[in-house]
C-alpha positions, 0 to 999 in steps of 0.5 A: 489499473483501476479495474483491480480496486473492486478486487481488494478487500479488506485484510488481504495481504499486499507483497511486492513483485519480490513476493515479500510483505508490503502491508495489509489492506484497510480499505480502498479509498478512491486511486490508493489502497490504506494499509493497517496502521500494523504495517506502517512502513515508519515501524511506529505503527501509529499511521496508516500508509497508502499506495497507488492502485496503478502500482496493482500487477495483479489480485489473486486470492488473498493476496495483492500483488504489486508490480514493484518490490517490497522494498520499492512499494514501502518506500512509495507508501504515503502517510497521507492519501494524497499523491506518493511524496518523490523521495521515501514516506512522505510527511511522517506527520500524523494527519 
């Protein structure tokens, strides 16, 4: 899991299992990758999102590939680096 974090760079692309757009890396910051605030899942674009690096499958190119869906991975991101919030986004609350 954690092997795959010193893969990832910035702006490379983050897709679901689906192959769909997820969102774009900002940068890893410890366990969770943050997503450009561009890719905010909310659609406000005034947040930055971020997703467990266990949810990694796979880094190939400049893609990062997710072992769940697009629509699954956009459901689980945080608005916060904390852990994923049990139903959506979390706080959509700027922090």
């Amino acid at each position: 899991m954690s092997g795959h974090a010193s893969e990832i760079r910035e702006h490379m692309e983050v897709v679901g299992s689906d192959g769909g757009h997820v969102g774009t890396v900002d940068k890893v910051e410890g366990d969770q990758i943050k997503l450009t605030k561009k890719d905010d899942p909310d659609g406000s674009g005034q947040h930055h999102h971020y997703l467990a690096i266990g949810m990694v499958a796979s880094v190939e190119g400049d893609r990062v590939k997710l072992n769940v869906d697009a629509r699954q991975a956009r459901d689980l991101a945080t608005a916060t680096g904390g852990s994923p919030a049990s139903s959506g986004m979390g706080g959509m609350s700027a922090s």
